[in-house]
PyMOL Python script that loads the backbone (N, CA, C, O; Angstrom):
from pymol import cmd

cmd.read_pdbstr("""\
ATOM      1  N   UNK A   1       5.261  23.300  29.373  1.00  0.00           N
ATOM      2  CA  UNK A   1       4.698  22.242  28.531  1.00  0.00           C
ATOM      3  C   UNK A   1       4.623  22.749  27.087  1.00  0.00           C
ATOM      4  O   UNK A   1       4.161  23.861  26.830  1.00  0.00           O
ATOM      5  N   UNK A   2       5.171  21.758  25.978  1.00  0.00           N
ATOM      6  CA  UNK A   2       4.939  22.336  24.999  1.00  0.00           C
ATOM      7  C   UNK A   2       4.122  22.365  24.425  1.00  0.00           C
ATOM      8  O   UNK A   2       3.229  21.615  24.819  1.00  0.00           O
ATOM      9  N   UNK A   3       3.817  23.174  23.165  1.00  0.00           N
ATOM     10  CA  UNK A   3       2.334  22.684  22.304  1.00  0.00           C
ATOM     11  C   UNK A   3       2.118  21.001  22.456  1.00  0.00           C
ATOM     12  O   UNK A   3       1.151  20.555  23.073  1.00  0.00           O
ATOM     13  N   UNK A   4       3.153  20.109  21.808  1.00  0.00           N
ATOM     14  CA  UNK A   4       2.499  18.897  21.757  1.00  0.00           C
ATOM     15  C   UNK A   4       1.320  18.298  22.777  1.00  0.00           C
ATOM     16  O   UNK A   4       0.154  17.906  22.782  1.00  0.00           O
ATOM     17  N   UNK A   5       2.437  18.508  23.606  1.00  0.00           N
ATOM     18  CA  UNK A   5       1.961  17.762  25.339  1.00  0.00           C
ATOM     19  C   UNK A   5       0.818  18.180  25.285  1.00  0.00           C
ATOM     20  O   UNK A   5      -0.107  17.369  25.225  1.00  0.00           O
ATOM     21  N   UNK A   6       0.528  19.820  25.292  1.00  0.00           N
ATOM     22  CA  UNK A   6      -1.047  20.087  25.610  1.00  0.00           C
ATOM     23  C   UNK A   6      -1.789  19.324  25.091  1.00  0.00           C
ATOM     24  O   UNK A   6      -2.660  18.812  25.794  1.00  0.00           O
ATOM     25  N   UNK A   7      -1.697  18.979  23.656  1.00  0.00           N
ATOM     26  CA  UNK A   7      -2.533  18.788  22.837  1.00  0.00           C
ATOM     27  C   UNK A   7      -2.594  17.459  22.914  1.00  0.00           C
ATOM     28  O   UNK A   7      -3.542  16.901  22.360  1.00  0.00           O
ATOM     29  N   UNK A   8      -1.821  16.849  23.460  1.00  0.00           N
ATOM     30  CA  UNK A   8      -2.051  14.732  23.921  1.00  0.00           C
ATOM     31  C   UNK A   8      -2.740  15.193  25.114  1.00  0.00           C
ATOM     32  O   UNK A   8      -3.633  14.370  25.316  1.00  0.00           O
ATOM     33  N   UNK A   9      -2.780  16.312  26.216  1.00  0.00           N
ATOM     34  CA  UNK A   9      -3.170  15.826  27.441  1.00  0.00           C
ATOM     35  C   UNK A   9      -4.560  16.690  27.656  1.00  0.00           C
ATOM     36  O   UNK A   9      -5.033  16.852  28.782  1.00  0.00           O
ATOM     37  N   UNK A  10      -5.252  17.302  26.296  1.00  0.00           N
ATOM     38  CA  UNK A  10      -6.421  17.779  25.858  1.00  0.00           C
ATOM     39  C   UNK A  10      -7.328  16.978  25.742  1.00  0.00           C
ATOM     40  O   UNK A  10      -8.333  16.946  26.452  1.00  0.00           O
ATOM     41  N   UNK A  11      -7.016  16.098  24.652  1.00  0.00           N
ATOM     42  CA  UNK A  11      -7.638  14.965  23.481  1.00  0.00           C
ATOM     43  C   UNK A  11      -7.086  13.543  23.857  1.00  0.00           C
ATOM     44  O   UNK A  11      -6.045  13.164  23.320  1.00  0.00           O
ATOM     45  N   UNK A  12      -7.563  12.960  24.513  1.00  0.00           N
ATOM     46  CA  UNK A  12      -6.843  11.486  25.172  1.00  0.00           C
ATOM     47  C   UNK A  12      -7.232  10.968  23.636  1.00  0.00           C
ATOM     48  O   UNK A  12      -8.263  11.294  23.048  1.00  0.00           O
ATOM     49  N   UNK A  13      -6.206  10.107  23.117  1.00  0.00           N
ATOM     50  CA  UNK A  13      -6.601   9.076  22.013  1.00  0.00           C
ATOM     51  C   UNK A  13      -6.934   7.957  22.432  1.00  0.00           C
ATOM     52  O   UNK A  13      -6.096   7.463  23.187  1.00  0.00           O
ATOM     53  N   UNK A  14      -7.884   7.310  22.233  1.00  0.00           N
ATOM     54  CA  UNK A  14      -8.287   6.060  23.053  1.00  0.00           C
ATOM     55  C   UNK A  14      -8.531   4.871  21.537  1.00  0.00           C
ATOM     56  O   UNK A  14      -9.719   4.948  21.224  1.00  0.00           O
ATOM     57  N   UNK A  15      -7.872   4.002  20.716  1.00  0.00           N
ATOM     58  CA  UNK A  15      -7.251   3.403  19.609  1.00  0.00           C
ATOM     59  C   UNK A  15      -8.142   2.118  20.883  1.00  0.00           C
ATOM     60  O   UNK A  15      -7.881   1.691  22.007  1.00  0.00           O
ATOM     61  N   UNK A  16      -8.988   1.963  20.106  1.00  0.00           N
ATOM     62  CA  UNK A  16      -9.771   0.376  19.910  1.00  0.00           C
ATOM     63  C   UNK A  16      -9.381  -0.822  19.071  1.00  0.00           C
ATOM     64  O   UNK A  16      -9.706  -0.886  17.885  1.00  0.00           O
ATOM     65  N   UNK A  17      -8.684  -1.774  19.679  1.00  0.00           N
ATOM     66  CA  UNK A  17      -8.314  -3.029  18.865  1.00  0.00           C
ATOM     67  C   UNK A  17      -9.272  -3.198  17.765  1.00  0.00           C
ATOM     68  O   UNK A  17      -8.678  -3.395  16.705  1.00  0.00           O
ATOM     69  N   UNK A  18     -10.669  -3.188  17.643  1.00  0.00           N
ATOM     70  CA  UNK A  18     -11.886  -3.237  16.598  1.00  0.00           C
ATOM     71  C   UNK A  18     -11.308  -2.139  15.345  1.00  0.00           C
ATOM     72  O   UNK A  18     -11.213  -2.421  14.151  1.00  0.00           O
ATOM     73  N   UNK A  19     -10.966  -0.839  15.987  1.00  0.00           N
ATOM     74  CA  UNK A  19     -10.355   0.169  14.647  1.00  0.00           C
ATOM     75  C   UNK A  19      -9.019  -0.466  14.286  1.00  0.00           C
ATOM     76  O   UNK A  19      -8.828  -0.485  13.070  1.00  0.00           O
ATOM     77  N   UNK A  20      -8.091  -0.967  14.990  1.00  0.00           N
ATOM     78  CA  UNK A  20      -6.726  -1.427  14.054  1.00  0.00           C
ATOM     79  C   UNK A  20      -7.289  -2.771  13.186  1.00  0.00           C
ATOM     80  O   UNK A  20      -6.745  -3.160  12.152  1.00  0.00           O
ATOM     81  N   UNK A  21      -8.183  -3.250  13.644  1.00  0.00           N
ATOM     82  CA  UNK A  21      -8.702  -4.625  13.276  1.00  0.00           C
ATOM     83  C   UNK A  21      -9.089  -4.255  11.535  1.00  0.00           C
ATOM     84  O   UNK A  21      -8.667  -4.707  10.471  1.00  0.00           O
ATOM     85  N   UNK A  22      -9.953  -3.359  11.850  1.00  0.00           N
ATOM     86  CA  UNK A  22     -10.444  -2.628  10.739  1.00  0.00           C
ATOM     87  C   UNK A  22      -9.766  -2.205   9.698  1.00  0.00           C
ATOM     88  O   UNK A  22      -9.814  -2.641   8.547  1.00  0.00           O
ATOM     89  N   UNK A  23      -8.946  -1.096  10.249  1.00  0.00           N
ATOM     90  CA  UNK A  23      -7.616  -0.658   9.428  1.00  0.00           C
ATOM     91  C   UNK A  23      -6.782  -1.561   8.549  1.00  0.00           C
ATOM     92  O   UNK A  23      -6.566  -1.376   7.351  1.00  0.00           O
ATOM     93  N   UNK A  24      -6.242  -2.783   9.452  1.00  0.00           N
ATOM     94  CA  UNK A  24      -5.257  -3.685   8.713  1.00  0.00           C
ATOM     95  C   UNK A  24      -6.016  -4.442   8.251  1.00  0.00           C
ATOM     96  O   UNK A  24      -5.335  -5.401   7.888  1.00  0.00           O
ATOM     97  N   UNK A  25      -7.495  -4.703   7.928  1.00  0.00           N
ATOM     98  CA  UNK A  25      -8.340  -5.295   6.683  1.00  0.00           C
ATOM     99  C   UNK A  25      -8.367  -4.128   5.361  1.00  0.00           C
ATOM    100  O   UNK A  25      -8.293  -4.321   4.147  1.00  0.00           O
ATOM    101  N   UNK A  26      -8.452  -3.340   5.851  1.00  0.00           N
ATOM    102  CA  UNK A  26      -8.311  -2.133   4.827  1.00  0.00           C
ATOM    103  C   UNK A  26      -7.061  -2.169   4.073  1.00  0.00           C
ATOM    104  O   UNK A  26      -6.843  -2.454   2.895  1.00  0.00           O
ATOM    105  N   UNK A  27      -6.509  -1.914   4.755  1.00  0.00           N
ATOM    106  CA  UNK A  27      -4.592  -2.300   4.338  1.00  0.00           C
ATOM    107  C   UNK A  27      -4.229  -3.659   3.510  1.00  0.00           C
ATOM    108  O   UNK A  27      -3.550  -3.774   2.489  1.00  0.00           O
ATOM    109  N   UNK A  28      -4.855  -4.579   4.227  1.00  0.00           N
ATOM    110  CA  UNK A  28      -4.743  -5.519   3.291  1.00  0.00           C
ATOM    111  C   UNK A  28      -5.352  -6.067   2.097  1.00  0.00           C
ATOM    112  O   UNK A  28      -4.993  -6.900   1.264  1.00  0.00           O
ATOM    113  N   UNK A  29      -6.727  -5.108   2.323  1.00  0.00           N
ATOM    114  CA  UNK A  29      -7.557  -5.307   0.949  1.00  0.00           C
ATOM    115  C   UNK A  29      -6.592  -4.266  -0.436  1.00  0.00           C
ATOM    116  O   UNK A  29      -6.267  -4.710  -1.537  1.00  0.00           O
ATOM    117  N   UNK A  30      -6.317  -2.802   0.103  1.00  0.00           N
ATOM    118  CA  UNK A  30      -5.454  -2.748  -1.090  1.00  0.00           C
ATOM    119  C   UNK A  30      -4.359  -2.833  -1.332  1.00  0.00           C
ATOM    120  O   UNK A  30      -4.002  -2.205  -2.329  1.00  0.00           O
ATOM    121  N   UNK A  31      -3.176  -3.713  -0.487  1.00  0.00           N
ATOM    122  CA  UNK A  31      -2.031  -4.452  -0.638  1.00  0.00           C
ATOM    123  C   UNK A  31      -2.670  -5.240  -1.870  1.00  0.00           C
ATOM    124  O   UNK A  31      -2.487  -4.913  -3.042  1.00  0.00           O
ATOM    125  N   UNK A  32      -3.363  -6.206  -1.495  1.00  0.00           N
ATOM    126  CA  UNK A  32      -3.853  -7.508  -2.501  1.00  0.00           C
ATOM    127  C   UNK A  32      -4.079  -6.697  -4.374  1.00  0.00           C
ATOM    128  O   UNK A  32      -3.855  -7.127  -5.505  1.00  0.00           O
ATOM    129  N   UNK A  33      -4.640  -5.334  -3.799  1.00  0.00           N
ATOM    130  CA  UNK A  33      -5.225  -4.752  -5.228  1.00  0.00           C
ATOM    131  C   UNK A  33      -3.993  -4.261  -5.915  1.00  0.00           C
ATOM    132  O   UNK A  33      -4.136  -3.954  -7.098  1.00  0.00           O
ATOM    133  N   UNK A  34      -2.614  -4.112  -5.295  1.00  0.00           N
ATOM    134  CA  UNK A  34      -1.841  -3.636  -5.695  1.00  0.00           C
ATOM    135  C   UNK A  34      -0.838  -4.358  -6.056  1.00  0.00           C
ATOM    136  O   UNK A  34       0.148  -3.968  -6.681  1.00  0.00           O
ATOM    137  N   UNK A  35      -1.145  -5.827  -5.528  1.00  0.00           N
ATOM    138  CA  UNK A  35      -0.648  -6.857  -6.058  1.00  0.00           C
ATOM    139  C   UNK A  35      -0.994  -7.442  -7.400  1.00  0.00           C
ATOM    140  O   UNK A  35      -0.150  -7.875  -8.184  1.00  0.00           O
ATOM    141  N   UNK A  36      -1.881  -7.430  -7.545  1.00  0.00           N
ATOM    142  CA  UNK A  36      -2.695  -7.429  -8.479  1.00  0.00           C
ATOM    143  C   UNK A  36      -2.296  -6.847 -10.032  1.00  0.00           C
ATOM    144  O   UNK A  36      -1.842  -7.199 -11.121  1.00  0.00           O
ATOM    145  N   UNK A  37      -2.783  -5.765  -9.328  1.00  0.00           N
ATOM    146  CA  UNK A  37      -2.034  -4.499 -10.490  1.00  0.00           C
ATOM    147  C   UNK A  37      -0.281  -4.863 -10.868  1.00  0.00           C
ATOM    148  O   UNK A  37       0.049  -4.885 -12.054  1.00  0.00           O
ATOM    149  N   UNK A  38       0.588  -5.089  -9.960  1.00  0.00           N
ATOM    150  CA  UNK A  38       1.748  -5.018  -9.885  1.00  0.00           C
ATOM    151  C   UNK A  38       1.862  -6.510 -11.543  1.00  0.00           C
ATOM    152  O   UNK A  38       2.213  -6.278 -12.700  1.00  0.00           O
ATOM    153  N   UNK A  39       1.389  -7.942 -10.906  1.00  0.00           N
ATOM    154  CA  UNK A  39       1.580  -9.042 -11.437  1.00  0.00           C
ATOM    155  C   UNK A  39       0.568  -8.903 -12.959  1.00  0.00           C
ATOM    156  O   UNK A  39       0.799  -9.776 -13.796  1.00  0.00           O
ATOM    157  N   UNK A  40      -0.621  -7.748 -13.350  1.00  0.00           N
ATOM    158  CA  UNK A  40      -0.945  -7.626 -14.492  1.00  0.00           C
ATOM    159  C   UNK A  40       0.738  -6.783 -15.118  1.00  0.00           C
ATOM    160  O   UNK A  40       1.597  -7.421 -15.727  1.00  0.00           O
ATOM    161  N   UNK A  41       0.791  -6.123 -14.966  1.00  0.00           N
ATOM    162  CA  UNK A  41       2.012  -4.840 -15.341  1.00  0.00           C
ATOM    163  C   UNK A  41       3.145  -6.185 -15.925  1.00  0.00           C
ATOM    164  O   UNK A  41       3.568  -6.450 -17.051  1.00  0.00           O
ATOM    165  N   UNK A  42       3.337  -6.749 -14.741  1.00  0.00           N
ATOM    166  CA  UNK A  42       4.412  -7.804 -15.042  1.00  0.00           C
ATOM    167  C   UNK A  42       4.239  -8.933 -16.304  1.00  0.00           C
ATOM    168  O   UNK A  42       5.127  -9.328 -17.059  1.00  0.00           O
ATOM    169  N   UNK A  43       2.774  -9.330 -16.282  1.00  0.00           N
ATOM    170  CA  UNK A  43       2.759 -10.455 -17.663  1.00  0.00           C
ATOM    171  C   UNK A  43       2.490  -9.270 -18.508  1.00  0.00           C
ATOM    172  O   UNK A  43       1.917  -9.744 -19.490  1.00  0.00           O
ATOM    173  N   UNK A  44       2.589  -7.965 -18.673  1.00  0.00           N
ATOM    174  CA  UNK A  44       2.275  -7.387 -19.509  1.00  0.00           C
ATOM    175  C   UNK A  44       3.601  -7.273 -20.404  1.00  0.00           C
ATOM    176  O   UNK A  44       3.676  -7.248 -21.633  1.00  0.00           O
ATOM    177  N   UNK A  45       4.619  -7.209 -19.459  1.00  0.00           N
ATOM    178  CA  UNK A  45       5.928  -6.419 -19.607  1.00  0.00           C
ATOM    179  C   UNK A  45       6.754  -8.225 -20.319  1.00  0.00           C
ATOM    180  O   UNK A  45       7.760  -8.249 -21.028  1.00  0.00           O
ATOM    181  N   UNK A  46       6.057  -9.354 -19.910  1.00  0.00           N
ATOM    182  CA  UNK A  46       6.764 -10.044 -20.198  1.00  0.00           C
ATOM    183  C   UNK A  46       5.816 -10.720 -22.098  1.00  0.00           C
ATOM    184  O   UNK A  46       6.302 -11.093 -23.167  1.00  0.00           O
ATOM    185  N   UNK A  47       4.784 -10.602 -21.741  1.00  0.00           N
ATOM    186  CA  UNK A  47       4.221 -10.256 -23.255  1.00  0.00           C
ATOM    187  C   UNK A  47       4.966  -9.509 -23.823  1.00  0.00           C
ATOM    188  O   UNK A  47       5.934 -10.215 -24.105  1.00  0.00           O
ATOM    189  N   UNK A  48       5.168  -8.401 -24.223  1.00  0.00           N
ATOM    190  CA  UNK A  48       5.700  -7.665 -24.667  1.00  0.00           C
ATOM    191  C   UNK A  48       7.020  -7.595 -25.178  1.00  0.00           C
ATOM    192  O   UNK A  48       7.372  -7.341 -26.330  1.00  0.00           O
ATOM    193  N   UNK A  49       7.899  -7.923 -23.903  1.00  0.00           N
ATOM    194  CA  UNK A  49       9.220  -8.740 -24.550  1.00  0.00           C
ATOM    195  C   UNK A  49       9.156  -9.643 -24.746  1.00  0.00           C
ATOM    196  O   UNK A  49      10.337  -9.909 -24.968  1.00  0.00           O
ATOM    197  N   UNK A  50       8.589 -10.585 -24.883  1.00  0.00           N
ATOM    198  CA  UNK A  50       8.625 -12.019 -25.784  1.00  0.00           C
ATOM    199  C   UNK A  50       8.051 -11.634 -26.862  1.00  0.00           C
ATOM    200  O   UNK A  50       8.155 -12.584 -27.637  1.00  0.00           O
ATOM    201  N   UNK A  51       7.389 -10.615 -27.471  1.00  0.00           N
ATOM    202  CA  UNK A  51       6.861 -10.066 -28.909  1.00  0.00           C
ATOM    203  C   UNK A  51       7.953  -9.604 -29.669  1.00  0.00           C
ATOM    204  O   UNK A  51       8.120  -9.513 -30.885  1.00  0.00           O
ATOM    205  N   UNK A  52       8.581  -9.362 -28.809  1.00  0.00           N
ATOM    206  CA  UNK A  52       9.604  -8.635 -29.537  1.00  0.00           C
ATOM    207  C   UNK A  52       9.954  -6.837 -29.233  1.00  0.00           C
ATOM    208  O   UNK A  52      10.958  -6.135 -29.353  1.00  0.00           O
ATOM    209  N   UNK A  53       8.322  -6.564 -28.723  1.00  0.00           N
ATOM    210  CA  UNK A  53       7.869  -5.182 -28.979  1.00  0.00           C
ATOM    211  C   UNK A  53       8.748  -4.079 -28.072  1.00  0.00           C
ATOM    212  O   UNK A  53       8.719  -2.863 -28.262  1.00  0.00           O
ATOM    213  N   UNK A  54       9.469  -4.708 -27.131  1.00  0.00           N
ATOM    214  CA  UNK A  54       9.766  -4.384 -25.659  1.00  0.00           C
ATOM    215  C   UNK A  54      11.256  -4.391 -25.726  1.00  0.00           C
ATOM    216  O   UNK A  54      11.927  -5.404 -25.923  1.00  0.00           O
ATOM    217  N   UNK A  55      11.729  -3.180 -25.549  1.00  0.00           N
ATOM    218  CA  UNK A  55      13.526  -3.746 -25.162  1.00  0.00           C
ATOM    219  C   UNK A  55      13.848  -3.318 -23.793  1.00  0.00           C
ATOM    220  O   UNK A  55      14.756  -2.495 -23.684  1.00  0.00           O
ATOM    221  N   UNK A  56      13.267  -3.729 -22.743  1.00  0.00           N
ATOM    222  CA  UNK A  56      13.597  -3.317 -21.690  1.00  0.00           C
ATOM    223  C   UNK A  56      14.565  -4.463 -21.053  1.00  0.00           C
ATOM    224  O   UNK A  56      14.276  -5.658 -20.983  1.00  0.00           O
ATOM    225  N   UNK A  57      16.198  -3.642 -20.445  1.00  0.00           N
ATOM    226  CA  UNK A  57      16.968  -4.832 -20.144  1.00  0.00           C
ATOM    227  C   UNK A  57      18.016  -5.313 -21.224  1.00  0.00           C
ATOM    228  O   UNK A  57      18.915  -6.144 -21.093  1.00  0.00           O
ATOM    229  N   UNK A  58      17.704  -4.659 -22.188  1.00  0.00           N
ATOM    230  CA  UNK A  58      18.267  -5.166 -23.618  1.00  0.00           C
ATOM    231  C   UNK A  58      19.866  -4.892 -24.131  1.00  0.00           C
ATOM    232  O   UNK A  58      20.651  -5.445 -24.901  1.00  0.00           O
ATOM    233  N   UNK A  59      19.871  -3.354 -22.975  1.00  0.00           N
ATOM    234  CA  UNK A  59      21.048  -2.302 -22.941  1.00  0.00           C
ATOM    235  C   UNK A  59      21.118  -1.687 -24.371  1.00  0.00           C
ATOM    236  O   UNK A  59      21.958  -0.826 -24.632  1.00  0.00           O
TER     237      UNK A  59
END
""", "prot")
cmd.dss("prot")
cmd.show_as("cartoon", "prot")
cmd.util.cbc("prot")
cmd.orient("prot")
């Protein structure tokens, strides 16, 4: 048996639907924050080139 095996047939993982439940609220709370962030960056970037200030894309 190798290390792994021992060590799954040591420590049973026992993963409660309530903890993934948990998890993928977690996950999705900072998906949303990173969405967020992503779509400020973006009217930032499009401010910016419509100022003029910005040559990104411009070649």
């Amino acid at each position: 048996m190798d290390g792994k095996a021992a060590r799954l047939k040591e420590k049973p993982t026992s993963i409660k639907i309530s903890d993934i439940c948990a998890w993928i609220e977690t996950m999705d709370e900072a998906l949303r924050c990173i969405q967020k962030d992503v779509n400020e960056v973006k009217d930032l970037i499009k401010k910016l080139h419509h100022s003029g200030g910005c040559k990104f894309g411009t070649g």
